[in-house]
Structure formats: C-alpha cells, structure tokens
Wavefront OBJ file of the C-alpha trace (Angstrom):
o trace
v 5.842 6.387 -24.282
v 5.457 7.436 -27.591
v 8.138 6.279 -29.655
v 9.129 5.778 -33.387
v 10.433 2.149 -32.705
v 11.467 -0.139 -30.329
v 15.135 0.423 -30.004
v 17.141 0.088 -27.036
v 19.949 2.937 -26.506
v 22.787 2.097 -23.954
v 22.284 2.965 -20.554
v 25.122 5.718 -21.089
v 23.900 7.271 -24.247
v 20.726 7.680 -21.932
v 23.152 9.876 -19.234
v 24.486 11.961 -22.122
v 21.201 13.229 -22.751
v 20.084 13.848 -19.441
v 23.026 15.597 -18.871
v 23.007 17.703 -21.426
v 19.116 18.036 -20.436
v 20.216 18.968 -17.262
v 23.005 21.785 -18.764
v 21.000 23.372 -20.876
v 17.932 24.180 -18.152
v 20.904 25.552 -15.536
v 22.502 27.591 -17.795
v 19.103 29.142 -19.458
v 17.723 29.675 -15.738
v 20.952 32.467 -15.346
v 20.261 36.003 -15.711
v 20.234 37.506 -19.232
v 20.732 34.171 -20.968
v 23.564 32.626 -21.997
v 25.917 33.495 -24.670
v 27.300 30.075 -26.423
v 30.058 30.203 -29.507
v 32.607 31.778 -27.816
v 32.265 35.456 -28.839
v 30.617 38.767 -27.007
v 26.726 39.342 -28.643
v 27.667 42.159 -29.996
v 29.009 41.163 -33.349
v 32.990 41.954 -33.191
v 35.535 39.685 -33.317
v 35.907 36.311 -31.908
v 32.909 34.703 -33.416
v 29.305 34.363 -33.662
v 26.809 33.676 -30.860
v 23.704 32.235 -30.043
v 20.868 33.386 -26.866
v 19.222 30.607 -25.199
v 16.130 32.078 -23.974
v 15.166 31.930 -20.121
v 13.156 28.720 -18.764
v 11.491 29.651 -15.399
v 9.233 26.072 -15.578
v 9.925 23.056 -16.745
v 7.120 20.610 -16.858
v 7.466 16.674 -17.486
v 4.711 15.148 -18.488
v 5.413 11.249 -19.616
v 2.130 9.666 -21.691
v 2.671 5.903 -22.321
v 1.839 2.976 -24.785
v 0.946 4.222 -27.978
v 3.746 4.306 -30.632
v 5.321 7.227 -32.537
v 3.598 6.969 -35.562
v 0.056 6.550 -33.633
v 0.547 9.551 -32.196
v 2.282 12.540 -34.413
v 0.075 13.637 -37.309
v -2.606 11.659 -35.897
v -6.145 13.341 -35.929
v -6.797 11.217 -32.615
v -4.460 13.504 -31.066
v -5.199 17.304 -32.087
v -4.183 19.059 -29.112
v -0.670 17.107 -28.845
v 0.141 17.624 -32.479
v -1.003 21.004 -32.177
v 1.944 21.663 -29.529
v 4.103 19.876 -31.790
v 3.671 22.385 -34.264
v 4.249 25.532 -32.082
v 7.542 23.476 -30.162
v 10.777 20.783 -30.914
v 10.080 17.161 -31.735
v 12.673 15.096 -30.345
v 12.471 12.294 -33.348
v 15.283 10.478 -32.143
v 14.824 9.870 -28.886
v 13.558 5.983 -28.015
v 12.501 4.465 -25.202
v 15.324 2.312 -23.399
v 13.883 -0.662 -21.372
v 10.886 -2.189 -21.215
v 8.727 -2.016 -18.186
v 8.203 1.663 -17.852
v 10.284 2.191 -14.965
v 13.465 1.612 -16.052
v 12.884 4.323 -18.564
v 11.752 6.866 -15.510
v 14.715 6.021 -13.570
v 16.931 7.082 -17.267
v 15.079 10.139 -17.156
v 15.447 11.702 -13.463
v 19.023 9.794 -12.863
v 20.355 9.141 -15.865
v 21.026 5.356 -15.603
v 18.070 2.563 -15.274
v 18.428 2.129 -11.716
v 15.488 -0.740 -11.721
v 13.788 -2.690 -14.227
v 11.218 -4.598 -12.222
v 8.043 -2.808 -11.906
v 7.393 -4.258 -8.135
v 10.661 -2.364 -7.375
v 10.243 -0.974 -3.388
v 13.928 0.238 -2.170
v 15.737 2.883 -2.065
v 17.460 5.197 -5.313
v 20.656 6.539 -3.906
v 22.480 7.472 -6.906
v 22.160 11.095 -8.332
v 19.426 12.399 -9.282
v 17.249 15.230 -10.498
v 15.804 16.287 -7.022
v 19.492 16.224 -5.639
v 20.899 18.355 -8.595
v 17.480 20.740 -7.825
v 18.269 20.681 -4.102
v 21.707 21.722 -4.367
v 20.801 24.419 -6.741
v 18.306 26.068 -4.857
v 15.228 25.721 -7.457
v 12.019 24.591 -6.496
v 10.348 21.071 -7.504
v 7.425 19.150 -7.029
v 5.922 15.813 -8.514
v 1.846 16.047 -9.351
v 0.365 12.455 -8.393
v -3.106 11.791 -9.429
v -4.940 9.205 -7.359
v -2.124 9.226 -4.437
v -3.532 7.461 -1.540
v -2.623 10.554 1.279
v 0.201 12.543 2.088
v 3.824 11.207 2.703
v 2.557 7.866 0.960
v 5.945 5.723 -0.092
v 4.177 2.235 -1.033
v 3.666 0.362 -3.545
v 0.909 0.449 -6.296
v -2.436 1.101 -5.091
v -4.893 1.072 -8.043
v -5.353 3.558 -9.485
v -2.172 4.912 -8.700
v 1.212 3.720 -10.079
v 4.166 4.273 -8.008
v 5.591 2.887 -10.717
v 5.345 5.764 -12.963
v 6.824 8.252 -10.026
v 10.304 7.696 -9.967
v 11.500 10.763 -7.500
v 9.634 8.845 -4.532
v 12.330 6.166 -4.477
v 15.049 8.922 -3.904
v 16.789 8.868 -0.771
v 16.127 12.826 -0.688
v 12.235 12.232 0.225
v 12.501 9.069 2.569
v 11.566 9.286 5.926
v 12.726 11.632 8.079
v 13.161 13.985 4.755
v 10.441 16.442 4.596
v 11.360 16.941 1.197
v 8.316 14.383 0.517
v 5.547 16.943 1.076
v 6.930 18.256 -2.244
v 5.199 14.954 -3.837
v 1.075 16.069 -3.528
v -2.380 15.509 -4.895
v -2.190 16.218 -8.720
v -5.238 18.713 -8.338
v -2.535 21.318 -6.512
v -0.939 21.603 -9.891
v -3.766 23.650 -11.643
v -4.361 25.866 -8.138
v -0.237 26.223 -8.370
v -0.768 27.475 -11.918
v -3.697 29.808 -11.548
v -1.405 31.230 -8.490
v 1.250 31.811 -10.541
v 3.174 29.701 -8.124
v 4.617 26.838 -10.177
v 7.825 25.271 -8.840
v 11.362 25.307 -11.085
v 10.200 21.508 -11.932
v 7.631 19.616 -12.285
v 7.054 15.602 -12.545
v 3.102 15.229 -13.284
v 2.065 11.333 -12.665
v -1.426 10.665 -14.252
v -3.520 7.726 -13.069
v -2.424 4.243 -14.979
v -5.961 4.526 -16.682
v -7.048 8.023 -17.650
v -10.359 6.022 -19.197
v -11.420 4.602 -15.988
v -14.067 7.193 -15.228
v -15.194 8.706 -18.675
v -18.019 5.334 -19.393
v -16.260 4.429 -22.776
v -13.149 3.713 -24.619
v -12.002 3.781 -27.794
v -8.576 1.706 -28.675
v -6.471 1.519 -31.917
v -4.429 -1.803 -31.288
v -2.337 -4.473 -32.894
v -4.292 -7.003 -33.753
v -3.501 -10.715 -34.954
v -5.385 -14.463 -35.954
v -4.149 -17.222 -34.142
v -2.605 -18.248 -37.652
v -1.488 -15.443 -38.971
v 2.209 -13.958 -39.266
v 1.795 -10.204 -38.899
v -0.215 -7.628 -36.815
v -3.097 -5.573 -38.409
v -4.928 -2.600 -36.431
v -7.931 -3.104 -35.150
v -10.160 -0.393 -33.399
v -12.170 -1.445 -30.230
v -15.061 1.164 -29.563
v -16.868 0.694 -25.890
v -19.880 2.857 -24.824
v -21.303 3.428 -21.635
v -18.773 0.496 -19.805
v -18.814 -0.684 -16.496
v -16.871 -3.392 -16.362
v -14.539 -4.903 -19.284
v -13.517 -8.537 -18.511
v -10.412 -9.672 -20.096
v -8.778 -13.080 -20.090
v -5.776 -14.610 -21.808
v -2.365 -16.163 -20.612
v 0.003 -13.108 -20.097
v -2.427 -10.889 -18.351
v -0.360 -10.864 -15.330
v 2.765 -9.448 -16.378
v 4.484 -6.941 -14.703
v 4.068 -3.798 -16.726
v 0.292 -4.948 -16.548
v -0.915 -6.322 -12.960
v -1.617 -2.835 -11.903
v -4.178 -1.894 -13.915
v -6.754 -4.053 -12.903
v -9.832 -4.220 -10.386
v -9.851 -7.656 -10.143
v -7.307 -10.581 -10.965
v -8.633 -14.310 -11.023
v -5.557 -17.076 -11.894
v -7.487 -20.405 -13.181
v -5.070 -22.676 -12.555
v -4.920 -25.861 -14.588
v -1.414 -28.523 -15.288
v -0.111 -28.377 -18.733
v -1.413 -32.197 -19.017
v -4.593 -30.964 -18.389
v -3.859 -27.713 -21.172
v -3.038 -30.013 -24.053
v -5.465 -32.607 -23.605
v -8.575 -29.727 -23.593
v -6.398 -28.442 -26.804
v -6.264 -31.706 -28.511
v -9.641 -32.460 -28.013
v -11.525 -29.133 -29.361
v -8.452 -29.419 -32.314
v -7.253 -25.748 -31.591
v -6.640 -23.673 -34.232
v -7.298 -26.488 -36.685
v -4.936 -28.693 -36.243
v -4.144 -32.103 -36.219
v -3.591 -33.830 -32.668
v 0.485 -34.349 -33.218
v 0.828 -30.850 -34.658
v -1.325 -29.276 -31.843
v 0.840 -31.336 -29.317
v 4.331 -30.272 -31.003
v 3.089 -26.186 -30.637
v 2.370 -26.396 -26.913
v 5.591 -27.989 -26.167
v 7.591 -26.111 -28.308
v 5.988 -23.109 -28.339
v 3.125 -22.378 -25.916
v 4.170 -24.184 -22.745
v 8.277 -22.730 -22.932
v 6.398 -19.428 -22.898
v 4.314 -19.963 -20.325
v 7.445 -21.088 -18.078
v 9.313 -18.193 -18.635
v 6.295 -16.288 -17.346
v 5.594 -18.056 -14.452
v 9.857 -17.771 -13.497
v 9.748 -13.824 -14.393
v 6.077 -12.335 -13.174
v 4.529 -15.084 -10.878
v 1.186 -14.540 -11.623
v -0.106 -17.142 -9.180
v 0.984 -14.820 -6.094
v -0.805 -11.704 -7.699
v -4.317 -13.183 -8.022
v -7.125 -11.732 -5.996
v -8.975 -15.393 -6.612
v -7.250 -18.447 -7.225
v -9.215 -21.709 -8.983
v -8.420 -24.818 -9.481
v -9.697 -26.207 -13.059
v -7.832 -29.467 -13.549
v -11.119 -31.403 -12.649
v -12.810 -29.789 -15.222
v -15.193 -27.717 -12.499
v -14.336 -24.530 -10.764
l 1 2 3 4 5 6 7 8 9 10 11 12 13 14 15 16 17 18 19 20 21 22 23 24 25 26 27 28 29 30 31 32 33 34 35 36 37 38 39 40 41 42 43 44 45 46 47 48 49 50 51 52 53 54 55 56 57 58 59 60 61 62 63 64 65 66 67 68 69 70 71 72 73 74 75 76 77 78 79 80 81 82 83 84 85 86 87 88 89 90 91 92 93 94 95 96 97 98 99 100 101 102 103 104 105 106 107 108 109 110 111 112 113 114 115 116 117 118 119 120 121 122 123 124 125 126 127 128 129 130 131 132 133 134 135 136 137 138 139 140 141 142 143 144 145 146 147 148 149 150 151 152 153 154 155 156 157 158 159 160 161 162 163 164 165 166 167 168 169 170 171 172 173 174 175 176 177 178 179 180 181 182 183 184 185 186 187 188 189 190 191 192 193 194 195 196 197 198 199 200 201 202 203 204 205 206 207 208 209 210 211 212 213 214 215 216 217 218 219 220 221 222 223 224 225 226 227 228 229 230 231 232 233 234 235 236 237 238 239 240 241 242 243 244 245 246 247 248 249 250 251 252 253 254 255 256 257 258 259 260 261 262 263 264 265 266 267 268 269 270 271 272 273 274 275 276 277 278 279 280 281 282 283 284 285 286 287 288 289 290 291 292 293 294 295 296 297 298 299 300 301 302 303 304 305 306 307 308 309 310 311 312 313 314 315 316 317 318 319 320 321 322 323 324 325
C-alpha cells in the first residue's frame, strides 16, 4: 500500500473512516445530491450549503509495497500521479497492520478481523457487501488469476486470497449465490465497455503483476551487512525466467505466496555458527561472531520459526548439517 510512513492507527480510528466512507457514497448515490450545512440551496436564510455530486461507481483498487514517497511525484509512476492531479490525495491515511490482510479486512469491515495471512474461516461481522445487500446496489470483486468459479480456498499462486477480503464474508459462503458476484478479472473491462459496471467494485490483481512481462525493474532498500541505515538500490532484470532468491526470512507470511518454488535447507544452529566462525563472517573475530548469532541472529530466527513455520511451507526439504545435501 502506498503509504507516507509506517504508522499504526487504532483499529477504531480505522471504523471512523470507513464509516464516514460508507456515508458519504449513500448519501451522494440519492437523487439530486445532497444538501449538507443545514440551509435550502437557494441562498436565504438558515445558512450556506454545499452539493456533493452523484457517484454511480465506485472502484477500489488496492496496489501494495512501495512507500508514499516512492510513489507520488515519482516519474516511475506517470499515469498514477497523473490521476492524482485531476482527483483527492488522501495524505493522511496509513496503513494499519502489517500483513496486508488485516488492512483489507479495515477497509470492507471496518475493524482488522484477521492478521494472519493463512487466515481460512469465516468474516461474520458487518461488512461492505452486507451494507450493499441491504441497500439494493450492485457489487462485484474482479479476481485476476482465480482458479474457477465459486473458488473459496486458499492461495493458489498466482492468486492471493489474501488480498480478497469479501470472499471470507458469510454473505458469499456456500449455499449463498451471492459468490458468482466474485469472477474472472477480465469481466471487468467487458462490464465497462457494456456500460454495465456494478455500484462497487473490489479489483484483486495477481500478487506479481511482473510475472509475465520477461523483466523487472525494482527500487529497494538496500543495506551492508555492517552498516546502520538503508540506501536505495535499483535492480534491473531483462529477459528473466527464473530469479532464485535465498536468505533466512524468505518464508514469512506476507511472502510464501509469491513463489514457484520453496526449498527449506535445514541445518542446527551448532552447525550455523561453526560454518560462521570458520569463514569469519562479516569480519569478525570468532567471540564477536559467536556473541551476534546468539544475541542477535539465532533470537530472530526463533521468533520466525514460532510465528511463520517455514519448515511446513517448503516444497523441498534438505538436510545440510553433514555438510552435503
């Protein structure tokens, strides 16, 4: 999500604004407008007014993992910052939770129903489609990649359920219909060519819009294994295939799902810090190499292994204590 910083806002801060969200799109979907400050439009007494136009459509698209300032005024993004220029840029609004999907549940229920990515059960608090339902306006969600119709599982590369938080609501579980509203994200442009949008609309891209362009060009964070702060760094890729990556925290939750193939090389710390010692990591002596893994490196490691479990979401599992795979 693009976002200025990485501040967390209260769960109920995060229901004012959907509520209001929610307000302002019933009221502005009325007849003639709305008429807000008290007074008649005409100008007499009893105050001034204010017109909030008609919204037929309301669209949500969400786009993920780059930060504000990466994004607005950026000349990698013309087209976004071109539609910044003609609409409202919401500079205060943060991202609440980290994974993603506790911020999808914020925006479509108003409180972060979930915060584990491998989430499979059931919403049942109110939501957006119930709110739509009840007011007789139209919805649908756009999923790209969605393995067929009436599909209600779990990720299945290159699709992230994840990112589609209306197909946890109770309104389009089985033996709802209301789930045929969720379809192939290629319906969307024949929808809009037909002029037959819905009220709302949740669009859910793939979790790698890259995967089938050949190459990839990244602005990221970047860091030495002895430094203290980030710099950028741009990665440029032409013509890829296949991009192998490998480091300890691959396997965390809000990243599992985006790859092809996961291998876990398993090895014992014992193992870990004598291989360190040995090729002196990061130049350093034996004791101070020692006192980093166990203070740093290894506590780490153990609170990934309690939260994500990466073991159980390997593909390929090796053993490299011996020294051999």
């Amino acid at each position: 999500m693009a976002t200025r910083a990485t501040v967390k806002r209260t769960a109920q801060r995060a229901r004012l604004l959907i509520c209001s969200a929610v307000a302002v799109m019933t009221l502005a979907s009325c007849g003639g407008g709305v008429n807000i400050g008290g007074g008649s439009s005409g100008g007499g007494e009893g105050g001034t007014s204010t017109k909030i136009a008609q919204v037929q459509h309301v669209v949500i698209v969400v786009l993920e993992n780059l930060n504000y300032d990466d994004v607005v005024g950026s000349p990698s993004a013309p087209y976004i910052n071109s539609l910044l220029s003609k609409g409202g840029l919401a500079t205060h609004y943060f991202a609440n939770l980290h994974p993603s999907i506790g911020n999808y549940f914020i925006m479509t229920t108003g409180v972060p129903f979930s915060v584990d990515d491998g989430f499979s059960g059931v919403v049942t608090t109110d939501n957006v489609v119930r709110q739509l339902d009840a007011s007789a306006r139209s919805w649908k969600v756009y999923a790209q990649s969605r393995p067929h119709k009436r599909y209600l599982g779990g990720d299945v590369y290159p699709y992230p359920r994840s990112v589609e938080p209306i197909s946890y609501f109770q309104e389009v579980q089985p033996p709802s219909t209301e789930n045929m509203n969720i379809v192939e994200f290629s319906r969307f442009h024949a929808d809009l060519s037909a002029g037959i949008l819905p009220a709302y609309s949740f669009l859910v891209p793939e979790v790698d819009p890259l995967v089938s362009k050949g190459s990839i060009d990244l602005l990221m964070d970047f860091t030495e294994e002895t430094a203290h702060e980030y710099r950028k760094q741009r990665y440029t890729f032409a013509d890829v295939d296949t991009i192998l990556l490998e480091g300890i925290f691959l396997f965390r939750r809000d990243l599992r799902s985006r790859y092809d193939l996961r291998i876990w090389i398993d090895c014992s710390f014992e193992t870990a810090l004598q291989r360190a010692v040995g090729r002196a990591q990061e130049g350093l002596s034996p004791e101070d190499t020692a006192a980093a893994f166990q203070t740093i490196y290894f506590p780490a490691q153990k609170v990934h292994f309690l939260e994500d479990n990466p073991r159980a979401y390997a593909d390929l599992t090796f053993e490299n204590d011996s020294g051999h795979l």
